[in-house]
Every structure is written in structure tokens, then in C-alpha cells.
C-alpha positions as CSV (number, residue, x, y, z in Angstrom):
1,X,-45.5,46.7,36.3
2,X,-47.6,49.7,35.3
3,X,-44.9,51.3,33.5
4,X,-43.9,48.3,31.9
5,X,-47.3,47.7,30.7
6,X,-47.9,51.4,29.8
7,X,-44.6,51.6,28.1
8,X,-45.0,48.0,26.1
9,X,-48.7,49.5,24.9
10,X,-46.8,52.9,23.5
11,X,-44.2,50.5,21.5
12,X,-47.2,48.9,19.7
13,X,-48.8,52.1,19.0
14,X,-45.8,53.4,17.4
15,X,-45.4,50.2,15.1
16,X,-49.4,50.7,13.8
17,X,-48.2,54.8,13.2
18,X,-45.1,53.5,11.2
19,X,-46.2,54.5,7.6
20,X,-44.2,55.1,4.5
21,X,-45.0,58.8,3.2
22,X,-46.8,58.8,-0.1
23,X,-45.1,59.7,-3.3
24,X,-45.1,63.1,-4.5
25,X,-44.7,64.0,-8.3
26,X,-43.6,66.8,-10.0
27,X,-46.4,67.9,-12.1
28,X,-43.7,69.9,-14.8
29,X,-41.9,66.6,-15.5
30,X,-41.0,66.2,-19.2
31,X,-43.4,63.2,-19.4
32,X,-46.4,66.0,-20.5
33,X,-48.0,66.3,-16.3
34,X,-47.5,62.6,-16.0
35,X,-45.4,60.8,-13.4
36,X,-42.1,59.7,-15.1
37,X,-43.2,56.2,-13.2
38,X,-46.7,55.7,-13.9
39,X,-48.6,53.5,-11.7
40,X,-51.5,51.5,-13.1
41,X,-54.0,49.2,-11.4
42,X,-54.7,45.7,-13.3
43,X,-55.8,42.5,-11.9
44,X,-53.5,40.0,-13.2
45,X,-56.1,37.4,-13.4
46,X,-58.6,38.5,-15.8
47,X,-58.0,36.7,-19.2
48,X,-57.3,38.1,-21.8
49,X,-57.1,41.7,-20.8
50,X,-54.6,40.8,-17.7
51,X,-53.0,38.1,-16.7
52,X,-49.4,36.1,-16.6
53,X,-48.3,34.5,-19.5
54,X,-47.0,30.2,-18.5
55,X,-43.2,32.4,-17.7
56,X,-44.7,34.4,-15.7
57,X,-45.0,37.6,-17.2
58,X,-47.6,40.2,-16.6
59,X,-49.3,40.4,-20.2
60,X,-52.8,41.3,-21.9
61,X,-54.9,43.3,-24.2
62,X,-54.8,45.9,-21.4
63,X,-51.3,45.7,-20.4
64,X,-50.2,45.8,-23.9
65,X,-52.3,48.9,-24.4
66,X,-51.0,50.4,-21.6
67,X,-47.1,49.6,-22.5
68,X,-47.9,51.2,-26.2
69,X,-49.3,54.5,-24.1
70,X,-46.5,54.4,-21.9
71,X,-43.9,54.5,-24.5
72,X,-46.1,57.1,-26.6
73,X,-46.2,59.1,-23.8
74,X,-42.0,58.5,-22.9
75,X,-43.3,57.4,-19.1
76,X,-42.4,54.2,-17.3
77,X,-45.3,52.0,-16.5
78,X,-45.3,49.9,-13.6
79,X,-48.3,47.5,-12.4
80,X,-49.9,47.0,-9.2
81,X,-51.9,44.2,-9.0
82,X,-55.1,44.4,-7.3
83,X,-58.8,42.5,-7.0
84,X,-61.2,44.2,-8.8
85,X,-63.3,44.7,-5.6
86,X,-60.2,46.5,-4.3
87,X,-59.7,48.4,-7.0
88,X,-61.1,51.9,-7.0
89,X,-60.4,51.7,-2.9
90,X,-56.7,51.4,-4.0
91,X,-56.7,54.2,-6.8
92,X,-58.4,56.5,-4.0
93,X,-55.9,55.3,-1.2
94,X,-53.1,56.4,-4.1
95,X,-52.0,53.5,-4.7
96,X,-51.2,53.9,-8.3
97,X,-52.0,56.9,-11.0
98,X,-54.3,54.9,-13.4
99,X,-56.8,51.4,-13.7
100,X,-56.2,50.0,-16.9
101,X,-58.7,46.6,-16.3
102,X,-61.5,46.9,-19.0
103,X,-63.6,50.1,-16.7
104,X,-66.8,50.4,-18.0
105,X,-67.7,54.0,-18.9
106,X,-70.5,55.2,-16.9
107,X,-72.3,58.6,-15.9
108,X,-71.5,57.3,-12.4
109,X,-68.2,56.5,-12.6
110,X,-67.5,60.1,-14.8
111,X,-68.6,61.8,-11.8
112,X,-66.9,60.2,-9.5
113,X,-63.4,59.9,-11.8
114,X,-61.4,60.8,-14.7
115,X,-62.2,58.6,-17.6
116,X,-60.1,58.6,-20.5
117,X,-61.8,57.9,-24.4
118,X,-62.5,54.4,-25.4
119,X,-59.4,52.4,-26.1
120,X,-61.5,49.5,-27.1
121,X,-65.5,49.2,-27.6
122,X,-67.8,46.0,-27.3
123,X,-71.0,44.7,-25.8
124,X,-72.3,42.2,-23.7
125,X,-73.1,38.8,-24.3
126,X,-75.8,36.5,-22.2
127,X,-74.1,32.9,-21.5
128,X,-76.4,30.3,-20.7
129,X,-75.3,26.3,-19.6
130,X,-75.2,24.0,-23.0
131,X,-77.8,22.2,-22.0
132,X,-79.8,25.4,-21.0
133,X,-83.3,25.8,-23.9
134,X,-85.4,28.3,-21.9
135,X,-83.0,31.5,-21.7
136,X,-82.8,32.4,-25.4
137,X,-82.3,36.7,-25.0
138,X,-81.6,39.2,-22.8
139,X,-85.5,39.5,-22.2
140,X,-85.7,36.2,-20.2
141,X,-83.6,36.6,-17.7
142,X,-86.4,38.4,-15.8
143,X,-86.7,36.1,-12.6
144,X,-83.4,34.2,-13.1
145,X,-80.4,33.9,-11.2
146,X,-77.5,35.8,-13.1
147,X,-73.9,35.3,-11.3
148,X,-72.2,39.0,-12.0
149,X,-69.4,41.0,-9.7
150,X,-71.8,43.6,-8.0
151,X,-69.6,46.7,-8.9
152,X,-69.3,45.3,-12.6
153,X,-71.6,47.4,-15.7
154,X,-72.7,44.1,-16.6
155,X,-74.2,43.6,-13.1
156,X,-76.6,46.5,-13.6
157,X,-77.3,45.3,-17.0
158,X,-78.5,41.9,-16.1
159,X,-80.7,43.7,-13.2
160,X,-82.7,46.0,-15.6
161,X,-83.5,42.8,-17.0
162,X,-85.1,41.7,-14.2
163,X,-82.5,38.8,-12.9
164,X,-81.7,38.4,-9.4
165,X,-78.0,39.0,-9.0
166,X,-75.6,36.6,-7.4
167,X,-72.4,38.2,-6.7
168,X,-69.3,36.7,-7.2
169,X,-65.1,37.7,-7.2
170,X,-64.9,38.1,-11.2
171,X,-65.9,36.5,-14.7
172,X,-64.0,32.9,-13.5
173,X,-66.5,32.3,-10.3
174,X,-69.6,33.4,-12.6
175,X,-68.3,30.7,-15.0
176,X,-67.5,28.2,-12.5
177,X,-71.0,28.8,-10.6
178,X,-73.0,28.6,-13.9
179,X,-71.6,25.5,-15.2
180,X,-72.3,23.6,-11.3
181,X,-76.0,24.9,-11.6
182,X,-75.9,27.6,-8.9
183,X,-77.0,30.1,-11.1
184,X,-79.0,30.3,-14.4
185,X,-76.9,32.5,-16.9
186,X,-74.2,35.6,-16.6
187,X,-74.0,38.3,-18.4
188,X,-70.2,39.8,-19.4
189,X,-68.3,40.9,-22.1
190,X,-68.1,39.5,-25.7
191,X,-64.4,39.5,-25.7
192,X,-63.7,37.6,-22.3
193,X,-66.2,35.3,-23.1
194,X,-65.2,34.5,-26.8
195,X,-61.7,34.3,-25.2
196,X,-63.2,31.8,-22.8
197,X,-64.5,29.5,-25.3
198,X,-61.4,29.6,-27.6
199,X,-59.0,28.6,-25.0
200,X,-61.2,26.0,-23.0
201,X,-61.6,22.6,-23.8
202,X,-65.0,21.4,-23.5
203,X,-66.5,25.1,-21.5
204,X,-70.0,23.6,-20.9
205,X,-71.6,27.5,-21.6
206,X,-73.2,28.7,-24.8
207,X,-74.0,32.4,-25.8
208,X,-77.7,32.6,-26.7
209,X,-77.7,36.6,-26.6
210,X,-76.1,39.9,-27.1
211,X,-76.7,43.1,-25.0
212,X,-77.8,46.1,-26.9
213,X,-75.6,48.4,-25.0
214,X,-71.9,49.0,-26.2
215,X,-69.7,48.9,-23.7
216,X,-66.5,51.4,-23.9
217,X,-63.4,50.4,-22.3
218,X,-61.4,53.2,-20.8
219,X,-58.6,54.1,-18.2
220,X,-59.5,55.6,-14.8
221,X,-57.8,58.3,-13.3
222,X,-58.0,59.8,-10.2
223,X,-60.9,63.2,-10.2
224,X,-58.4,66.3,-11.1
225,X,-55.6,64.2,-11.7
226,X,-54.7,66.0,-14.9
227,X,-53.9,62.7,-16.7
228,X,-56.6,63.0,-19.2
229,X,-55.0,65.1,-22.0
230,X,-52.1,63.3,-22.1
231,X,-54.0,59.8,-22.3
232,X,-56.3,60.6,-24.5
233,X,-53.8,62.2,-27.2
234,X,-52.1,58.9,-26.8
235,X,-55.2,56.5,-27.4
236,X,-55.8,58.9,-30.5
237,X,-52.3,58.4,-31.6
238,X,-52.4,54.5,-31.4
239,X,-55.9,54.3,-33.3
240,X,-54.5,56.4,-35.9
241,X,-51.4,54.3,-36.7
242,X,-53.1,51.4,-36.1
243,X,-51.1,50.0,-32.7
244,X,-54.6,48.9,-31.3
245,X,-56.0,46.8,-34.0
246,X,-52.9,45.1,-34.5
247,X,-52.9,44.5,-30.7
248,X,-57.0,43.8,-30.5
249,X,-56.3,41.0,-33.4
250,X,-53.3,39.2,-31.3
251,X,-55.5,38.9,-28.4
252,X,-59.0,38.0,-29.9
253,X,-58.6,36.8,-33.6
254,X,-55.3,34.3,-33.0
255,X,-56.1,31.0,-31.6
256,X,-54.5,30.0,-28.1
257,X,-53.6,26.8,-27.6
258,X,-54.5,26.0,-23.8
259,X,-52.1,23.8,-21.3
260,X,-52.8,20.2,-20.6
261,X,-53.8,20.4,-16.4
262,X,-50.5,18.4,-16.1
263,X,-48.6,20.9,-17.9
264,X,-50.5,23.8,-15.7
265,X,-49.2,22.3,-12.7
266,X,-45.6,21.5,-13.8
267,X,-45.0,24.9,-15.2
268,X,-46.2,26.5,-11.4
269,X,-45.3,24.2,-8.9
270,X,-42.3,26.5,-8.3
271,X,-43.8,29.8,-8.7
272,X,-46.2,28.9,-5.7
273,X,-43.2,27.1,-4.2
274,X,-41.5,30.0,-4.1
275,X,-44.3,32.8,-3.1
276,X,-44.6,30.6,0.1
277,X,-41.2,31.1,0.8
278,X,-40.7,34.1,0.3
279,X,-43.7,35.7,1.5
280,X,-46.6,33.0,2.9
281,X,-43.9,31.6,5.1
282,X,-42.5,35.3,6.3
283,X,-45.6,36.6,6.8
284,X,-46.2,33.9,9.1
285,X,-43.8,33.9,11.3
286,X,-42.8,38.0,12.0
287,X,-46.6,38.1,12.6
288,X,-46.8,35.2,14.9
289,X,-43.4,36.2,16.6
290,X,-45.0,40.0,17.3
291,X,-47.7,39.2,17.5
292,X,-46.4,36.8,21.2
293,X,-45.1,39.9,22.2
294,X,-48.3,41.9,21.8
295,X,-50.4,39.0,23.7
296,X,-47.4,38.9,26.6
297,X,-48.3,42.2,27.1
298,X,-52.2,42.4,26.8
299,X,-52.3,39.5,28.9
300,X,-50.6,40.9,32.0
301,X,-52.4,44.0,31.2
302,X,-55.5,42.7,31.5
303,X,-54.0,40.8,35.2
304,X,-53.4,44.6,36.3
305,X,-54.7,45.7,39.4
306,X,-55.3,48.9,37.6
307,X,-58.7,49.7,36.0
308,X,-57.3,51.9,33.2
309,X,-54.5,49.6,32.2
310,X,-56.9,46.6,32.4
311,X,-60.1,48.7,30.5
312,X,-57.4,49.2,27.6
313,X,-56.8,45.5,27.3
314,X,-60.3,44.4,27.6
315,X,-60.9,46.7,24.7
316,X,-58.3,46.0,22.6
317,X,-59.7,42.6,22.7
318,X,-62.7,43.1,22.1
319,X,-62.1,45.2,19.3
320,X,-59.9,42.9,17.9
321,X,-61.8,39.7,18.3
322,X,-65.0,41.5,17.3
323,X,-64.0,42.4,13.8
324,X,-62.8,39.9,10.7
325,X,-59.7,40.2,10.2
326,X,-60.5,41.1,6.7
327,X,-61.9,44.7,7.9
328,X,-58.5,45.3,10.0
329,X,-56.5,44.4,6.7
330,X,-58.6,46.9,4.7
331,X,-58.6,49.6,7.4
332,X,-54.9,49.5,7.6
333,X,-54.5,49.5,4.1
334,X,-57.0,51.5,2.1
335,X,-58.9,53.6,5.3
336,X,-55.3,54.9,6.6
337,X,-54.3,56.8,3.8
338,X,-57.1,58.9,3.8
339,X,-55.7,60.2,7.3
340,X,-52.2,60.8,5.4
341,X,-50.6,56.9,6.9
342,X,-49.7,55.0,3.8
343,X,-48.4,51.3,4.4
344,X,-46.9,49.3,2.0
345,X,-48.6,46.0,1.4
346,X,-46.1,43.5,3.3
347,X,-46.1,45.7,6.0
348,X,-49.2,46.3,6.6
349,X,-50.4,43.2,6.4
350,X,-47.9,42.0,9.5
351,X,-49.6,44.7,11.1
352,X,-53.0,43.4,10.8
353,X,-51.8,39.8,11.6
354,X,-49.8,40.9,14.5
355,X,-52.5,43.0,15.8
356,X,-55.3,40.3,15.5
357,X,-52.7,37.4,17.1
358,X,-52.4,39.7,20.1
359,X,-55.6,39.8,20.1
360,X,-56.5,36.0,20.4
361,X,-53.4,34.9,22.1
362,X,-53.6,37.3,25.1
363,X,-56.6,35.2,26.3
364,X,-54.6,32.6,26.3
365,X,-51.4,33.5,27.7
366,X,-53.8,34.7,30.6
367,X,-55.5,31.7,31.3
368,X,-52.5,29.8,31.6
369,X,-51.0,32.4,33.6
370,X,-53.6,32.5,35.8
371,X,-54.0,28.3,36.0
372,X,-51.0,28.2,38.3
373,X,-51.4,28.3,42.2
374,X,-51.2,31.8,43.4
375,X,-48.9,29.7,45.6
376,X,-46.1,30.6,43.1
377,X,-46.2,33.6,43.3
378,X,-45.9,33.9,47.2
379,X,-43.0,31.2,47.0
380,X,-41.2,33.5,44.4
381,X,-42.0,36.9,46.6
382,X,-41.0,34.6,50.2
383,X,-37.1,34.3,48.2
384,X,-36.7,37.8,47.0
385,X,-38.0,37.2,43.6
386,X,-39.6,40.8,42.2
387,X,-42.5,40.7,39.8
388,X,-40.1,40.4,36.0
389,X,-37.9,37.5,37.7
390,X,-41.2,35.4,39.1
391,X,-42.8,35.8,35.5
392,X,-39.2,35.0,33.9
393,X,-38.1,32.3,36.2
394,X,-41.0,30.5,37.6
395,X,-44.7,31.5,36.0
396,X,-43.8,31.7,32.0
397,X,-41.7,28.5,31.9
398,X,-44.7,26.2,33.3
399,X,-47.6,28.5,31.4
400,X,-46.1,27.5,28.5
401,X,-46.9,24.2,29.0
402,X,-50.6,25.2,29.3
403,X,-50.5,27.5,26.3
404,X,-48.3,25.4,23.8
405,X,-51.6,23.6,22.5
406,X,-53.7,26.7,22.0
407,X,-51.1,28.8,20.6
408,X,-50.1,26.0,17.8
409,X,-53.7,26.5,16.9
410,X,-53.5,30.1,16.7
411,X,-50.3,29.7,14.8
412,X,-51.6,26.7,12.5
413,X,-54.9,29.3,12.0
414,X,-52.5,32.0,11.0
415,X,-51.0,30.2,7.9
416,X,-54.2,29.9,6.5
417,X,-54.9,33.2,7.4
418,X,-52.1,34.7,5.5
419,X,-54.4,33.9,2.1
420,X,-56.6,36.9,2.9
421,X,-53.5,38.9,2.7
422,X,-54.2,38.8,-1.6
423,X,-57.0,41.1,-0.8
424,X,-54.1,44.1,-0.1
425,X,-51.4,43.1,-3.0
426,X,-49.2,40.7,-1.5
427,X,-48.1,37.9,-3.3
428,X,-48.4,34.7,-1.6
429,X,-49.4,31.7,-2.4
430,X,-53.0,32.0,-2.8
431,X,-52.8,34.9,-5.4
432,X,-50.0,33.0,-7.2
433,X,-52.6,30.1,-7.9
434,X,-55.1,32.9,-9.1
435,X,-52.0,34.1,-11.5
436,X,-51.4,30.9,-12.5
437,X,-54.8,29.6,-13.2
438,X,-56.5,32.9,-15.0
439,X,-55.3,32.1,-18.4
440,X,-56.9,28.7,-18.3
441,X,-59.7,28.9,-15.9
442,X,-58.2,25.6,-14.8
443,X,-58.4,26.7,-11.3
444,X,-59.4,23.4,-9.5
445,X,-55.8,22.3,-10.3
446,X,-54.4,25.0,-9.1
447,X,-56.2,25.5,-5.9
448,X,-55.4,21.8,-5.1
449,X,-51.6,22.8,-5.2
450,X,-52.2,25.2,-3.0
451,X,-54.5,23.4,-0.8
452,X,-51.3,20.8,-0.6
453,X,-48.7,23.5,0.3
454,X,-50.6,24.5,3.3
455,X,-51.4,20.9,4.0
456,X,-47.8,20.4,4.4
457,X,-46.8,24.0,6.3
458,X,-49.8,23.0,9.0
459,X,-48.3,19.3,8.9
460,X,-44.6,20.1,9.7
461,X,-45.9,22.9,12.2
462,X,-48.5,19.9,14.3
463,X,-45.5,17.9,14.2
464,X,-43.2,20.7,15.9
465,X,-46.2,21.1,18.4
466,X,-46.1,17.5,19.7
467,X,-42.2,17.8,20.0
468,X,-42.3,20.8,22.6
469,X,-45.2,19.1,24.1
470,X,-43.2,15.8,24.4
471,X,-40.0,18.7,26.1
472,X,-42.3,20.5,28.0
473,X,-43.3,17.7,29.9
474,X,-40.5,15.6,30.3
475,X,-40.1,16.7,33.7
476,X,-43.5,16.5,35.2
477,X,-44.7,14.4,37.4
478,X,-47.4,11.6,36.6
């Protein structure tokens, strides 16, 4: 048993080291020190500046600026979609080259990264509810509760005025909580907000201020990466010939006609439809199915009657189910690279899953294991049966009658689970609702698609449950 235990906990070791080597460049490419496939970090959900158009496309003021560098520059761009939380973790992981998301230019940030010129410049605007009379300026905000993304500029602007900062995701939660009441006013940029009101029917906010501060808009680069020449000749270029204005005035002069919620809806169904099938769903089941196999494992491990094989399994749970999952996805993802182990996103996210299953389901697969009479056993040993044939033939098949209606749990929390698994670029169906709501800000619609799809997955999987219940106990006795 010891070696099959010892050997079993190797396997899984070797499938957390499996890494996919990161991507070397040649720096004397004819793309001027660039990558001929330039990587750039955008959200995807922050209208206007990035977000998918009702086909589906990745579009923007900053994707569009990017494209035009791109093709100045004679380098492919590609896009990597990432939260804005996530997003300087990503560029340091090397994830991608550049963050092309409306990055504030500050002393900070310079010191910390390569920041090109301005591509675009603006300020800050204070948005109040409409039916809001006692916040008229930037000045009275002092005591109030501001809703702002903690690593955002406008975050510290709104706290040298003296507001109490509530941090949310992004522009579209600050919105959302200001116009419920949580909060007393945002601060954020003129563009995005002016955008907001144009393309939203009845918004409920009014601007009552503007910032003093101008706020410059530039791409982020990696400390040393040598990108900046190179950019910054190619934001000069498109000023000079007059590629930005025409881009700024398709973006924030033309008016946008916004979607019916019906039309929302209709136009996505499939698109979410289809990122829970091909990745929700997936994800799912390879993590649940290794996940088994890591608990099986664990579970006798931790039944050893040796102290080193059962202290590993005691830890691994306890390091398992003391952490959120959301840590372990972020450790495997963004903390690994710095030790040279790059993942890519699917991967790494069945990884995390697998790992935490194991975690949960061990207990369980031990508990039932060790509800059976030891008698069992000693009936098993009395025939001949050794210690794989017992647990084969005569302890697994009637544990799994015990363990069906915990592990259906575990495999029901799971699906839900999967959602967190946006925070590390995969697109399932929670990000796809994001995607499909940001141009609109008509996420309640969208989210209550979603909320249905995994209403129906957990639905179809309780109704699988009862069936093996119903098999597994056909043939006990009353």
C-alpha cells in the first residue's frame, strides 16, 4: 500500500510541475525590438475603451488605438483579456508585452513600469444620484462614501478629498452601487461616464463636478522591456496624421444607439450557451474526474498505518481546505511564473479545481470508507483477498453508496465554482455575461441568463444523483 500511496502522491506532483515554458522573443526582429506577436492586456468589459461589440468582436477606443500602433509598427497584436485587479499581476507573470486599458500615468506606476506618452488625455468627473442636491464639487465629498476600484487614479483622487472609499470590480459596480444608495457619489473618467449617459436609457446619475487633475492615458510595459521607443514614435505618428482624433470622435462624439434588454439577451443566449459547453461544462468534469482520483488517494493515505504517509495527507488537507480557492487559482497562475512555471489559463485552472476537490472529497471518501464494519475487511483477508482486490471488490462498491450524496454536493459546488475561474482568463460563462453586458451596463439581464444556465447544469446533475442513489440501493436490504 505504501508504495502505492507514495507513488499515486508523486503522479500528482508531477501534474502541479507540468508548465508550458514561457515565450522567448527575438529582440532583432524586423518589427523595431518588438515581438512580431504583440501581446496586450485589455479588459473586454470596460465601455467604450474595451469591450465586444453585439457580434462579438473585441473592439474600443483602446483596441482601436492599439490595432492602428500595431499596424504602424508592422507587429501582430493579439489580446488577452484580463480583470483589471489582475492586470499588472498578469503583465509581471508575462502574460502579455503591453496593457492597453486607459492606465493612469502616475509617479508610482513610472517607477514601477514602462509608460508610454499619452495616447489620449482627460479628467475626472464627480457623479452624484439624480436626485442627489448636497454633493455639488469635488470639495464635498469629504466624509462621503465614494464607490471607486482601489488600484484605480481616480480612487486616490476621491481620497485626497476626504471620501471614504468603497471598493468595487470596475466603473459598472460603482454605477450600479450608486444608483441602489450604497454609496454617495464616484469619481471616474469623463469619457466613460459621458459614454455611460449617452448609451443608457434612463442612468439615474448626474455629473455635478470635474476634477482638476488631467488624467493621461498611456500603455504599460514591462520595467526594461524596451518597448517604449517604438510606442511612442507610433503614438506620435498617429497624432500627427490625425488616426487618433478620427478614432476619439467615433467613440465619444457619435451617438450609440443601446439594445432593447430583449434584444441583449437574444443576441447572447448562444454565446453563453456555448462558453458553457465548451469550457464551464469541461472544466467541470476533468476537474471533478481528477480531482476523484486525488481524494481516492488522500483518503487511503490518510487510513495509513504510516505516520509520514498519513502527516502528508493531513496536510494537504489542511492546506487545501484552509485557503479560498481563489488564492490557489492565483498562486498557480500569477505566483508560479515568478519561479519560471508558466500555466496556460485552462490548465491551470483544472489544476486548482482538481487540487481543491481532492481536498474536500478525501474526507469523504474516508468516512465512508471507514463506516463499513472492519468485519469486511477480515472476511475479504479470511478468502485470500489482498489489500487492491478488498478495496476493488468489496469496500469501494458499498462506500459509494455512503459517498454518492456528499460527492454530488461537491460536484454541484464545483459548477458554480468554475465562475471564479474569469479571475485567470478563461472564458466561461460568467465572463461571457460580463462581455456581453459591458457595452450596455444591462448586466441584471445578463447575469439572470447565467444564473439560469447553472440552474439547469445543477438541475440535470441532482437529477443524475437520485438515479445512482435509486441503483445503488436497489439491492439493499430494508
Amino acid at each position: 500500500m505504501k508504495r502505492t500511496v507514495v507513488a499515486a502522491l508523486t503522479a500528482i506532483l508531477a501534474l502541479v510541475m507540468v508548465a508550458a515554458p514561457a515565450t522567448a522573443y527575438d529582440k532583432s526582429s524586423p518589427a523595431a525590438g518588438l515581438p512580431p506577436v504583440l501581446k496586450v492586456g485589455t479588459e473586454g468589459v470596460y465601455s467604450p475603451f474595451s469591450y465586444h461589440d453585439p457580434s462579438g468582436k473585441l473592439t474600443g477606443f483602446d483596441i482601436d488605438v492599439m490595432n492602428a500602433i500595431g499596424k504602424k509598427l508592422g507587429v501582430q497584436v493579439q489580446y488577452v483579456e484580463t480583470p483589471w485587479d489582475s492586470m499588472f499581476a498578469a503583465l509581471g507573470a508575462q502574460r502579455f508585452d503591453v496593457v492597453a486599458n486607459e492606465v493612469t500615468f502616475n509617479d508610482e506606476r513610472n517607477g514601477l513600469y514602462d509608460l508610454s506618452d499619452p495616447y489620449v488625455e482627460t479628467t475626472g468627473v464627480v457623479v452624484v444620484a439624480d436626485d442627489n442636491s448636497t454633493i455639488k464639487s469635488l470639495a464635498d465629498l469629504k466624509g462621503k462614501k465614494t464607490a471607486e476600484n482601489l488600484t484605480s487614479n481616480w480612487s486616490e483622487v476621491a481620497k485626497g478629498a476626504g471620501a471614504t472609499i468603497v471598493g468595487v470590480d470596475g466603473m459598472t459596480e460603482a454605477l450600479a452601487n450608486l444608483r441602489q444608495g450604497r454609496v454617495d457619489a464616484l469619481v471616474n473618467d469623463k469619457l466613460a461616464i459621458q459614454n455611460y449617459l449617452a448609451t443608457t436609457k434612463n442612468p439615474g446619475v448626474k455629473v455635478v463636478a470635474q476634477t482638476d487633475d488631467v488624467s493621461r492615458s498611456v500603455l504599460a510595459a514591462r520595467k526594461g522591456s524596451g518597448y517604449l521607443p517604438q510606442l511612442n514614435s507610433a503614438i506620435a505618428a498617429l497624432k500627427a496624421d490625425g488616426t487618433l482624433t478620427s478614432i476619439y470622435d467615433k467613440y465619444f462624439t457619435a451617438k450609440v444607439a443601446a439594445p432593447t434588454t430583449w434584444e441583449l439577451v437574444r443576441n447572447n443566449a448562444w454565446p453563453m450557451l456555448r462558453a458553457t459547453i465548451t469550457n464551464t461544462i469541461p472544466l467541470t468534469i476533468i476537474s471533478f474526474a481528477i480531482g476523484l482520483v486525488i481524494a481516492l488517494v488522500v483518503g487511503l493515505a490518510r487510513m495509513s498505518s504510516q505516520p509520514v504517509v498519513t502527516g502528508l495527507a493531513r496536510l494537504y488537507i489542511s492546506v487545501i481546505r484552509g485557503t479560498p480557492l481563489l488564492v490557489q487559482l492565483f498562486i498557480i497562475f500569477y505566483a508560479l511564473p515568478q519561479l519560471g512555471i508558466k500555466i496556460n489559463p485552462f490548465p491551470a485552472a483544472i489544476i486548482a479545481f482538481s487540487l481543491n476537490v481532492g481536498g474536500y472529497a478525501a474526507e469523504i471518501i474516508r468516512s465512508a470508507v471507514q463506516s463499513l464494519p472492519r468485519g469486511q475487511w477480515e472476511a475479504a483477508s479470511t478468502i485470500g483477498m489482498n489489500y487492491a482486490t478488498t478495496l476493488r471488490r468489496v469496500i469501494l462498491p458499498q462506500a459509494a453508496r455512503t459517498a454518492v450524496p456528499p460527492l454530488s454536493n461537491t460536484l454541484i459546488s464545483l459548477v458554480k465554482d468554475t465562475s471564479l475561474a474569469s479571475t485567470i482568463l478563461v472564458v466561461e460563462l460568467l465572463r461571457q455575461a460580463q462581455i456581453a453586458a459591458a457595452p450596455t451596463f444591462q448586466f441584471f439581464a445578463m447575469y439572470g441568463v447565467a444564473a439560469l444556465y447553472y440552474w439547469v447544469i445543477c438541475l440535470a446533475l441532482s437529477a443524475v444523483q437520485s438515479r445512482t442513489e435509486t441503483r445503488l440501493n436497489r439491492f439493499v436490504a430494508a
